[in-house]
C-alpha positions as CSV (number, residue, x, y, z in Angstrom):
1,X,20.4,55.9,13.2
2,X,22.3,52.7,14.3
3,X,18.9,51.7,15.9
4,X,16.9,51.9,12.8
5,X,20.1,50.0,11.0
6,X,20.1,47.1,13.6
7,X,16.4,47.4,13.1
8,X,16.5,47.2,9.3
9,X,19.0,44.0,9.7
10,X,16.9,42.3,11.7
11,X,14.5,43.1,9.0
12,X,16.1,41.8,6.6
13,X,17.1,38.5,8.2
14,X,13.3,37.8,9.3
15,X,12.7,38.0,5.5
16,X,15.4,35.4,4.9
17,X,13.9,33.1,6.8
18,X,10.2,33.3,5.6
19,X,8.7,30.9,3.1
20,X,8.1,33.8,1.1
21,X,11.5,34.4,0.5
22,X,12.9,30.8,0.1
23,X,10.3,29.7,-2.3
24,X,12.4,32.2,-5.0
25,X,14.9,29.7,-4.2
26,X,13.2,26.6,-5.0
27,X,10.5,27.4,-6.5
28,X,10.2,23.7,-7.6
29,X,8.6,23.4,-4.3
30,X,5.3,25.0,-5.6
31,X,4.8,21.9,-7.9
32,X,4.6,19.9,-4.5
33,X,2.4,22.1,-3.0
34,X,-0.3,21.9,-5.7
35,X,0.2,18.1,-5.7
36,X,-0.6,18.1,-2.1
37,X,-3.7,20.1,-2.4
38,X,-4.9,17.9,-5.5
39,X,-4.1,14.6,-3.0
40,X,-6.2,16.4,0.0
41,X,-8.8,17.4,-2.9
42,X,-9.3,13.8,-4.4
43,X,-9.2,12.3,-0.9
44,X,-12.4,14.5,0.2
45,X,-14.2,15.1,-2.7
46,X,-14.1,12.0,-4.7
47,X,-13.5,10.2,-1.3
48,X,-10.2,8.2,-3.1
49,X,-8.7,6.5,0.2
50,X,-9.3,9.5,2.4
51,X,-7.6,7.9,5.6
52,X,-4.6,7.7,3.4
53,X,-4.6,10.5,1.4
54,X,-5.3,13.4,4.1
55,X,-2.5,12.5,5.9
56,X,-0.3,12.0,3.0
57,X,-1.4,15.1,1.0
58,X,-1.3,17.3,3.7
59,X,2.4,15.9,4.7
60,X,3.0,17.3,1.2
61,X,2.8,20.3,1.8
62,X,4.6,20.4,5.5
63,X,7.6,18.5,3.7
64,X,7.3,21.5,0.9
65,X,7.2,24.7,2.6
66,X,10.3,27.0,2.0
67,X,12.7,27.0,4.8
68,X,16.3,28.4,5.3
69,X,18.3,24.8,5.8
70,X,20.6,24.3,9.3
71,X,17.6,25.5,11.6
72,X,16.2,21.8,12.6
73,X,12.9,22.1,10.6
74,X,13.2,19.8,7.9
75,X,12.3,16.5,7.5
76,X,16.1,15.4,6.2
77,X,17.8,17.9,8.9
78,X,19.2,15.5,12.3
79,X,17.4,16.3,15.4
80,X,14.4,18.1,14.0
81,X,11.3,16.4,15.5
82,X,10.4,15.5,11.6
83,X,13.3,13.6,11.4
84,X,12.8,11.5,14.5
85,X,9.8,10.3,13.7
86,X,10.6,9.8,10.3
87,X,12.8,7.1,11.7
88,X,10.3,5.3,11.8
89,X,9.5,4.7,8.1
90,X,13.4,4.5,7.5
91,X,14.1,1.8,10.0
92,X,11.1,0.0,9.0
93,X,8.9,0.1,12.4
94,X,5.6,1.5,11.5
95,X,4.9,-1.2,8.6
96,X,5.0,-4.1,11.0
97,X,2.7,-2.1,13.5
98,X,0.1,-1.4,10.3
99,X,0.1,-5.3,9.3
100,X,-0.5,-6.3,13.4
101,X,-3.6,-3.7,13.2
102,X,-4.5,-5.6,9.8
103,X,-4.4,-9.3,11.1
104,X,-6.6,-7.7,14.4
105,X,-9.0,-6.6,11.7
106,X,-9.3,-9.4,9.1
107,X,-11.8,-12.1,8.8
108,X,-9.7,-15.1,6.6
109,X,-13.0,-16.9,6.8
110,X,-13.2,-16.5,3.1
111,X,-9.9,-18.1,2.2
112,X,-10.4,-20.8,4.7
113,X,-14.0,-21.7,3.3
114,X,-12.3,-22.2,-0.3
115,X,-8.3,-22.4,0.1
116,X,-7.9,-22.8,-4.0
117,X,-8.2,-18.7,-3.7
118,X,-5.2,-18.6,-2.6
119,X,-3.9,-19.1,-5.9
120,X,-5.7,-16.2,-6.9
121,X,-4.1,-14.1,-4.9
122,X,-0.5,-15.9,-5.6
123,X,-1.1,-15.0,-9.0
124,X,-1.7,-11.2,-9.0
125,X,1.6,-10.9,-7.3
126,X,3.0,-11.7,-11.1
127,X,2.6,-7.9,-11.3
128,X,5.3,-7.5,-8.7
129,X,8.0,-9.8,-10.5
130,X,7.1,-8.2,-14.0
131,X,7.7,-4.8,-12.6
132,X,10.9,-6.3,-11.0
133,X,12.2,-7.5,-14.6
134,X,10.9,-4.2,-16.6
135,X,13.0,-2.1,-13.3
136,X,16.2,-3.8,-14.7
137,X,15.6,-3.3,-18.2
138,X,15.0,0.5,-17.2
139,X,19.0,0.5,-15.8
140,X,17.6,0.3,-12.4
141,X,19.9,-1.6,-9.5
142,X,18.3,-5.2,-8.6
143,X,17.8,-3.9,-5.2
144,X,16.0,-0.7,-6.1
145,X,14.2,-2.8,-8.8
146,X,12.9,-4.9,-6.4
147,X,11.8,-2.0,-3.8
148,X,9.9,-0.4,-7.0
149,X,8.3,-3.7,-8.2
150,X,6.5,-3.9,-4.7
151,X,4.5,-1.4,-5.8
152,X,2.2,-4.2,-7.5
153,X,1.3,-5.3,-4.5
154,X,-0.7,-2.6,-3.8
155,X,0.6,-2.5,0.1
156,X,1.7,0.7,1.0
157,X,2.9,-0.9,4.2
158,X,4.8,-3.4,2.5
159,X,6.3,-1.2,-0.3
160,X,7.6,1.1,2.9
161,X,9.3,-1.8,4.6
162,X,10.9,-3.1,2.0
163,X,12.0,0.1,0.3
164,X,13.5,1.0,3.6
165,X,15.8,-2.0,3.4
166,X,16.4,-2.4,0.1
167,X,16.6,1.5,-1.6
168,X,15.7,4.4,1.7
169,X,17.0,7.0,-1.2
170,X,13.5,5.6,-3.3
171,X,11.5,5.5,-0.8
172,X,9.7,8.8,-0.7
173,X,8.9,7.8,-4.3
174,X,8.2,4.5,-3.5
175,X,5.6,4.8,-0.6
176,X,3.6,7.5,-2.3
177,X,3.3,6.2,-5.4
178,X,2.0,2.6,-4.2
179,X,-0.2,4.7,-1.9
180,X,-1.3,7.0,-4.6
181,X,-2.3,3.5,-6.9
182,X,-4.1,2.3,-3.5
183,X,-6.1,5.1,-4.1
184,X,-6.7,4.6,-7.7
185,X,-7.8,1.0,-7.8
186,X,-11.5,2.0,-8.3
187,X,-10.4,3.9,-11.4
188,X,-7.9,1.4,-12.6
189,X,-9.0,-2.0,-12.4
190,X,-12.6,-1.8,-13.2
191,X,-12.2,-1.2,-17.3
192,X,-8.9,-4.1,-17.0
193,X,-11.5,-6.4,-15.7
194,X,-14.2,-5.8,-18.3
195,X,-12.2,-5.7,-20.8
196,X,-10.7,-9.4,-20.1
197,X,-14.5,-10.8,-19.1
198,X,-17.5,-11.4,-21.0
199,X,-20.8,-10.3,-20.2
200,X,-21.7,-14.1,-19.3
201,X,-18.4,-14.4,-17.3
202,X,-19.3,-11.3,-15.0
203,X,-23.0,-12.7,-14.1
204,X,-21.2,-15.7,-13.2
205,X,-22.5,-17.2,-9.5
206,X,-21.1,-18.7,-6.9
207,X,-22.2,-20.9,-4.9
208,X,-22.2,-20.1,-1.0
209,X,-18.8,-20.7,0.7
210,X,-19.0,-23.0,3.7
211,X,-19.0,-22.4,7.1
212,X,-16.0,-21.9,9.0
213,X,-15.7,-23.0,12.6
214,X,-13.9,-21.1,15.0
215,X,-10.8,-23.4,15.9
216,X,-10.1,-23.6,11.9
217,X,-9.8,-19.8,12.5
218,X,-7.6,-20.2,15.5
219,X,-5.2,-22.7,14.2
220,X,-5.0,-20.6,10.8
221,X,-2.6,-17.9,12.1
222,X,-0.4,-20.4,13.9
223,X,0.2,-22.8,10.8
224,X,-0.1,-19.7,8.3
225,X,3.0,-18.2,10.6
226,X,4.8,-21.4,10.8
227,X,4.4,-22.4,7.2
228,X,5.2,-18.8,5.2
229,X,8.1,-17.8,7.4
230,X,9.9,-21.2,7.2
231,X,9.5,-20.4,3.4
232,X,10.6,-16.8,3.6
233,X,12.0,-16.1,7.4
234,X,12.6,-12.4,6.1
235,X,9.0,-11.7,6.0
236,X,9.2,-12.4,9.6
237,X,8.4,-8.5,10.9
238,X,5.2,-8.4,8.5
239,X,3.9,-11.7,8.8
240,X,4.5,-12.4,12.0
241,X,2.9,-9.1,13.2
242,X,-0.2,-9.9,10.8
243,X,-0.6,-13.4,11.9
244,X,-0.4,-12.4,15.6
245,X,-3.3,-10.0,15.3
246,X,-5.4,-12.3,13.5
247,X,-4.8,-14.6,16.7
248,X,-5.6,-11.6,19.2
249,X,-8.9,-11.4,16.7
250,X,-9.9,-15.3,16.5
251,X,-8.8,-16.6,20.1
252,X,-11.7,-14.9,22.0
253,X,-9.8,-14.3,24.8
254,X,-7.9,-11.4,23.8
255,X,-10.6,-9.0,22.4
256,X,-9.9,-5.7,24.1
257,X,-6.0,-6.8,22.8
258,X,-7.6,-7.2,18.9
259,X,-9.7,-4.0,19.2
260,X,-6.8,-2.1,20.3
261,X,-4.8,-3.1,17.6
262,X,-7.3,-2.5,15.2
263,X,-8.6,0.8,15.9
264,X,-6.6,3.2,18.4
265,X,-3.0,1.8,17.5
266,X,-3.5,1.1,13.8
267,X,-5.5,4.5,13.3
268,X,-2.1,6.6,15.5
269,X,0.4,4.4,13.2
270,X,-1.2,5.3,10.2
271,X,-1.5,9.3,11.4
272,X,2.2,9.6,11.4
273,X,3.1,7.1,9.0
274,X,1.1,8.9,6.0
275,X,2.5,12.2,7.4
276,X,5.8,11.6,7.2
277,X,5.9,9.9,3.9
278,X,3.8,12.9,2.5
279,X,6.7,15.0,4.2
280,X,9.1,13.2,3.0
281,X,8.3,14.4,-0.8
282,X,10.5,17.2,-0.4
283,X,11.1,18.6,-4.0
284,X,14.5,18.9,-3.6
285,X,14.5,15.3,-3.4
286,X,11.5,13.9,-5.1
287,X,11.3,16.0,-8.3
288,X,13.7,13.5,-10.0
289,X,13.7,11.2,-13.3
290,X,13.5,8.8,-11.3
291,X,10.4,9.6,-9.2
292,X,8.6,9.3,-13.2
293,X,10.2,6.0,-13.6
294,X,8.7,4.5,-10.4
295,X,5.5,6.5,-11.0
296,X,5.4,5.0,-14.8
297,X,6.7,1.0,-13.1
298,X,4.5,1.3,-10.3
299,X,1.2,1.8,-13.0
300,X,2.2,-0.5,-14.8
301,X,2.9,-3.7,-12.2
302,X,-1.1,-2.6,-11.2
303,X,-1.8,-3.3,-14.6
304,X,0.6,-6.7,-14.6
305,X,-1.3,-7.6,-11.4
306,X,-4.9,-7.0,-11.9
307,X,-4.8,-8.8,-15.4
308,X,-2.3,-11.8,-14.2
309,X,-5.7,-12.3,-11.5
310,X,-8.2,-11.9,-14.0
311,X,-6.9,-13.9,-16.7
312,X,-5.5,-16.9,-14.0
313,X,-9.5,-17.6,-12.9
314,X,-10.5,-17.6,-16.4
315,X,-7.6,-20.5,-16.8
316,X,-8.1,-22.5,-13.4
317,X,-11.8,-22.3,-14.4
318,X,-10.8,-24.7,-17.4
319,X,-10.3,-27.7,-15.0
320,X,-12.5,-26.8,-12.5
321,X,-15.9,-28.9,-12.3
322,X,-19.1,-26.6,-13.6
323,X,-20.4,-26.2,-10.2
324,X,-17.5,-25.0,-8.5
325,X,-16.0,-22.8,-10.9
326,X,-15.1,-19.0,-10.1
327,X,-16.3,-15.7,-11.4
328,X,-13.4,-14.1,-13.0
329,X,-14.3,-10.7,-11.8
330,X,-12.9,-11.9,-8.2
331,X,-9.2,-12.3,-9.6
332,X,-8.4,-8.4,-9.3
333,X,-9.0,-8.2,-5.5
334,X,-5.4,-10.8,-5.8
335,X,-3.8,-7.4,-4.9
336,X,-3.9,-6.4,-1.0
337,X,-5.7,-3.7,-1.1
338,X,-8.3,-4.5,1.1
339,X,-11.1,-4.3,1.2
340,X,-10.9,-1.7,-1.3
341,X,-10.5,-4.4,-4.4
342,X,-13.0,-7.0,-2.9
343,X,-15.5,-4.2,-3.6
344,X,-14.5,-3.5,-6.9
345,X,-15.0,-7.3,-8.1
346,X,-18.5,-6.7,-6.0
347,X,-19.5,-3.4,-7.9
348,X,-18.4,-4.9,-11.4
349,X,-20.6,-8.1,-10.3
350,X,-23.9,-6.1,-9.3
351,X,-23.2,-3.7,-12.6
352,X,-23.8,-7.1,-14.9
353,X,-26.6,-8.8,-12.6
354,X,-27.8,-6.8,-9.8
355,X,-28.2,-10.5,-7.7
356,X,-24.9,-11.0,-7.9
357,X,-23.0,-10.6,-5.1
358,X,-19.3,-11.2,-4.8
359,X,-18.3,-9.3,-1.7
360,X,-17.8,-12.4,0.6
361,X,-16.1,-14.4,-2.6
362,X,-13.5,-11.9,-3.2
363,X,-12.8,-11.3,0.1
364,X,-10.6,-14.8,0.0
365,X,-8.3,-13.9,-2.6
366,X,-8.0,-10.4,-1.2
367,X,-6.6,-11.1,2.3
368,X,-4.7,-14.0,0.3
369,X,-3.4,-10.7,-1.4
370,X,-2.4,-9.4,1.4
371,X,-0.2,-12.7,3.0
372,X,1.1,-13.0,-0.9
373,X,2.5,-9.7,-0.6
374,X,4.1,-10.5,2.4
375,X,6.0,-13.2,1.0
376,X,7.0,-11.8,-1.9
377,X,8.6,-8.6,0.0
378,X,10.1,-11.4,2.0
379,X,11.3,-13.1,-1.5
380,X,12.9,-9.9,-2.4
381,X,14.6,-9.1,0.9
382,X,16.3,-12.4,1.1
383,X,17.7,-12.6,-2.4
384,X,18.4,-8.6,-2.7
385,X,19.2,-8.4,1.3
């Protein structure tokens, strides 16, 4: 009899630990697990980001499974091995390691051929600032309104690292919903852009950019490094890591260095970064008002963004001579998401002529996207720091 009352006890206490069990007590968690299924679901069937989207959706449901708290397991608990490398997005280390990967794998060839894109992508980071001032008006802190207005940068990197330093308690929110907008740029830029463009406007051509040479290459990183962080020294982790890629890329001396950085490390950092921010959705702790409020900001500084890029080309093309002037369609790639948004100004091109190719053309003011970004999380940091 007292065996088959230990037995029952024991029992009993397995049951208290199981998912099954635990779930009755936060059942909210089952709203996380379908949104991680529907993540995984969009990432390999409609193929929305899929590197970023697998890991993150499928972090979603590791972060959500039902668990009996004080046993090490969950990704808030000290010591459990979820925690530790969750570090890693809270102290800010992975985003640095994602941007060195990024300069190893960028060609600025595009931006250097025709600098004036630059401006393009300085003005699609208007989407970050409006966000910033709508965030206030919302009752959010400046600091957490500054992590949230990131989001328009569509740099899930850069919306980690600066989260991290300016609002960790947002930055579950934060990182998955820039991530999640990554995703959606091929659903919500392209009827922005036609709506703000004629029909003449998108069979615009361009003429072919020039040829760059390879020491304009070289000496690009080391003036863009000395010239942005003596602007804004607290974009110094990012910029400096993206800059020093780019110079393991371009110096042709360090090629197994650049490939290294751009493939093995970049695709291991990326891995664990997207699972532990998927992980880090715990309902308990994302299933808040404010998780809407970012969700709602962070749509909404896309919007701000892809139309400030849009419209700005449209204006600059007012003073620019007829045969240098630019196809509006290339100012929504002004966001960082590359090479994801360079494509989109490309498909929207080829839709209205089918000889019009804007790949190469966009390509400038999306890296120039990606450096704006940069700067502007930099901008943030050192007036909300």
């Amino acid at each position: 009899m007292v065996l088959l009352d230990s037995l029952a006890q024991n029992l009993e206490q397995f049951w208290h630990f199981t998912g099954f069990y635990n779930v009755s007590l936060a059942p909210e968690s089952l709203i996380m697990l379908c949104v991680g299924l529907l993540f995984i679901y969009l990432a390999i069937k409609h193929d929305f980001e899929p590197m970023l989207l697998v890991p993150i959706g499928f972090g979603i449901l590791i972060g959500n499974i039902p668990f009996q708290p004080g046993n090490e397991i969950g990704i808030y608990e000290e010591g459990s091995v979820l925690n530790i490398l969750y570090q890693g997005v809270r102290q800010g280390w992975y985003p640095p390691l994602i941007f060195l990967g990024i300069g190893a794998m960028t060609d600025f060839s595009a931006l250097l051929a025709n600098p004036k894109l630059m401006l393009v992508g300085a003005a699609a980071q208007f989407g970050i600032f409006g966000a910033y001032m709508v965030a206030l008006a919302m009752g959010f802190m400046p600091d957490q309104a500054g992590a949230i207005a990131i989001i328009g940068g569509a740099d899930g990197p850069t919306a980690i690292f600066l989260s991290s330093k300016l609002a960790p308690n947002l930055m579950g929110a934060i990182a998955v919903s820039a991530y999640s907008y990554m995703a959606l740029v091929p659903v919500i830029q392209p009827p922005i852009m036609r709506l703000l463009t004629t029909k003449k406007e998108r069979t615009m051509k361009m003429k072919p950019a020039r040829k760059v040479s390879q020491t304009e290459k070289i000496i690009f990183p080391i003036v863009g490094l000395i010239l942005t962080c003596f602007f804004v020294p607290s974009g110094l982790p990012l910029l400096g890591m993206l800059f020093f890629g780019n110079l393991l890329r371009e110096s042709g001396v360090t090629t197994r260095l650049a490939k290294t950085a751009s493939n093995a490390m970049t695709d291991m950092v990326t891995i664990i970064l997207g699972m532990t921010v998927g992980a880090s959705t715990q309902a308990s702790e994302f299933l808040t008002a404010d998780t809407v409020k970012i969700f709602a900001l962070g749509f909404m500084a896309f919007v701000i963004a892809t139309t400030s890029g849009v419209l700005f080309v449209k204006i600059f093309n007012l003073i620019l001579p007829k045969h240098k002037k630019l196809n509006p369609l290339i100012g929504n790639a002004g966001v960082s998401a590359v090479p994801m948004a360079a494509r989109i100004s490309n498909d929207q091109g080829l839709k209205a002529d089918p000889t019009n190719y804007l790949l190469m053309h966009a390509m400038g003011p999306n890296v120039a996207g990606v450096i704006g970004s940069a700067v502007a999380a930099g901008v943030l940091l050192g007036f909300l720091g």
